[in-house]
C-alpha positions, 0 to 999 in steps of 0.5 A, a space after each residue: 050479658 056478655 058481647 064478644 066480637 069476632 077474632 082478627 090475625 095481623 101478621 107483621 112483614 119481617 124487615 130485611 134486617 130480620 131475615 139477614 139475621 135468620 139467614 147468617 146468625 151465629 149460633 156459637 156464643 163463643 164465636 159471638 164473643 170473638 166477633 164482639 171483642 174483635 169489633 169492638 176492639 178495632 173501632 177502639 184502636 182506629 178511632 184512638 189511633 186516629 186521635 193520636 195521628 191528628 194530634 201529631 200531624 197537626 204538629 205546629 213543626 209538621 205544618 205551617 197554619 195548623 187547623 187546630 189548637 194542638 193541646 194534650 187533652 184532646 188525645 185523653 178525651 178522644 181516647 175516653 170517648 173511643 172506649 166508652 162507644 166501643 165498650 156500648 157496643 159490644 158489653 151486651 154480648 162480649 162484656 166489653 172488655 177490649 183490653 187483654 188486661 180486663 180479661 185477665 182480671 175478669 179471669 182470676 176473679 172467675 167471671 170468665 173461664 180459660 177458654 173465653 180468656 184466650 179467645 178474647 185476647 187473640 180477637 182484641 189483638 187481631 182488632 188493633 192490628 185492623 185498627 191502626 192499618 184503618 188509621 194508616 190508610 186515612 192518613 196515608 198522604 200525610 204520613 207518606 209526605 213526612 217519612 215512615 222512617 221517623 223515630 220517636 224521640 230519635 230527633 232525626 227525619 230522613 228524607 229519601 228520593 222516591 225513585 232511588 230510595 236514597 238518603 237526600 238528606 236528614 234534618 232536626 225535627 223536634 220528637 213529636 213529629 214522629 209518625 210512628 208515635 201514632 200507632 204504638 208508645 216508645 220509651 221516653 229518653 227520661 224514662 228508664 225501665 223501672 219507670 216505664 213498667 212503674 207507670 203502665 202497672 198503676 195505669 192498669 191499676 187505677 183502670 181495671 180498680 175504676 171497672 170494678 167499681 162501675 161494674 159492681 151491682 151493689 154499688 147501684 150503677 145502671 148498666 146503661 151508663 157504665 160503658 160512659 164512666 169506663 171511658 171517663 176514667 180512661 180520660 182520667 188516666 189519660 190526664 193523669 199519667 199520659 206524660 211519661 208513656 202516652 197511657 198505653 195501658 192496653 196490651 192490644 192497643 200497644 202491641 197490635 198497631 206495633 205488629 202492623 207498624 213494623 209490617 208498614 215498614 216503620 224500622 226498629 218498633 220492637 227494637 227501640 228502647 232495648 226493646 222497651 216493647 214488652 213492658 206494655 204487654 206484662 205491666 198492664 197485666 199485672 196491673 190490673 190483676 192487683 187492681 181487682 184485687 185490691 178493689 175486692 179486698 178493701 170494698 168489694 168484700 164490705 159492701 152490704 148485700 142488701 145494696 145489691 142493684 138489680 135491674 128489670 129487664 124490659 120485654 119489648 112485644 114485636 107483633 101482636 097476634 090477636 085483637 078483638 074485632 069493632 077496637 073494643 074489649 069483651 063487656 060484661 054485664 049483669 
């Protein structure tokens, strides 16, 4: 005998989420990327940038009670924190890579082609400009009571009269309350060029070798936690070469907030240093081609292939067409 009841249809009211997305979604995977890389990149730089301002303007030399205790790791664990949500973000649809240095490793080991490269990095950099001018107006009072004319390592503050624009006058502030050491890295007065470009290409090296490593399938990484780990080896970097340069180690994150710094009139951004300003726009780059590089030769091509990692992808059921009527099942019996 067998007892089968009527079928019922439920049908589920789109959300306003839902039609948003029907109404205005991209069609171009291309175009989804930029959007991507530009977000994820601007969410990177503000909220790096925005780390790098509080460590500065909380400067013992800049205020009389600082609220907080002013210590380097804070800038090396916000950093890391920014990267690893920034990277959550976005690595779904773009990969995550937020640095011209990534996209350029990821291109010559063909996981990106020339044209995803370019559109890449014109998103990365036009998002570390919005970032740093984001970081510029939350912080605007402060920035604006200490002086934009502030240059780094120049020990000099120039205090103006805001009705004339006139020099009042000048007095010895100690290097780190420089205001444009929030946006963009400048050459250390102990740093020749050599050194500079020496520390940017191992930065982006130890990076761009650590990202091969957490993106390698048959190393048996989840995918779920790998965004945390590019950002802990941000942090690592940042505690281990910060000193000379401030890790830059990005060509967006250097550049774009340098653009805007200039725009907001800070003077002499590109000119500083003999114009140091290139080195963290090549080394990285170069960088982090030899860093992929060197993973793949030394580890990537010895790693057993039956260790590869594949995760299942989970189906997620979001409506239910038919049901059997009276909650029960078909029953069968003899």
């Amino acid at each position: 005998m067998v007892l089968q009841g009527t079928q019922r249809t439920y049908s589920i009211k789109p959300s306003l989420i839902d039609k948003i997305r029907s109404k205005i979604n991209v069609k171009n995977d291309i175009v989804k990327k930029f959007l991507a890389e530009l977000f994820g990149t601007y969410l990177l730089v503000f909220i790096g940038t925005s780390v790098c301002a509080q460590f500065i303007l909380s400067n013992p030399a800049n205020i009389e009670h600082p609220p907080i205790k002013h210590t380097w790791i804070q800038i090396a664990i916000g950093w890391g924190l920014a990267l690893a949500f920034s990277v959550y973000a976005t690595y779904r649809i773009s990969g995550g890579h937020l640095n011209p240095a990534v996209s350029l490793a990821m291109l010559t080991l063909g996981k990106i082609n020339l044209v995803s490269f370019i559109v890449y990095c014109i998103a990365q950099f036009f998002g570390a400009f919005i970032g740093a001018a984001c970081t510029y107006l939350v912080h605007w009072d402060k920035i604006s009571s200490l002086g934009q004319n502030t240059y780094l390592y120049s020990n000099l503050h120039v205090i103006k009269d805001p009705t004339t624009d006139a020099v009042v006058r000048s007095i010895e502030l100690p290097n780190a309350v420089s205001t444009g050491g929030i946006f963009t890295s400048f050459l250390s007065p102990h740093l020749s060029f050599f050194g500079a470009f020496v520390d940017q290409f191992f930065g982006s090296f130890i990076l761009i070798l650590c990202i091969c490593i957490i993106i390698e399938g048959r190393n048996r990484i989840p995918s779920s936690t790998q965004p945390l780990l590019i950002g802990l080896s941000l942090t690592m970097i940042g505690c281990a070469f910060g000193y000379n340069l401030g890790f830059p180690i990005n060509p967006a994150r250097d550049f774009g907030p340098r653009v805007f710094a200039w725009f907001a009139g800070y003077e002499n951004v590109f000119g500083q240093g003999d114009y140091y300003f290139w080195i963290p726009i090549v080394a990285p780059l170069l960088g982090g081609i030899f860093g992929a590089w060197i993973y793949y030769c030394f580890i990537g091509l010895y790693l057993p292939e039956q260790e590869r990692y594949v995760e299942v992808p989970m189906t997620i059921v979001k409506s239910v067409k038919t049901i059997q009527s009276d909650d029960t099942l078909p029953l069968t019996s003899a």
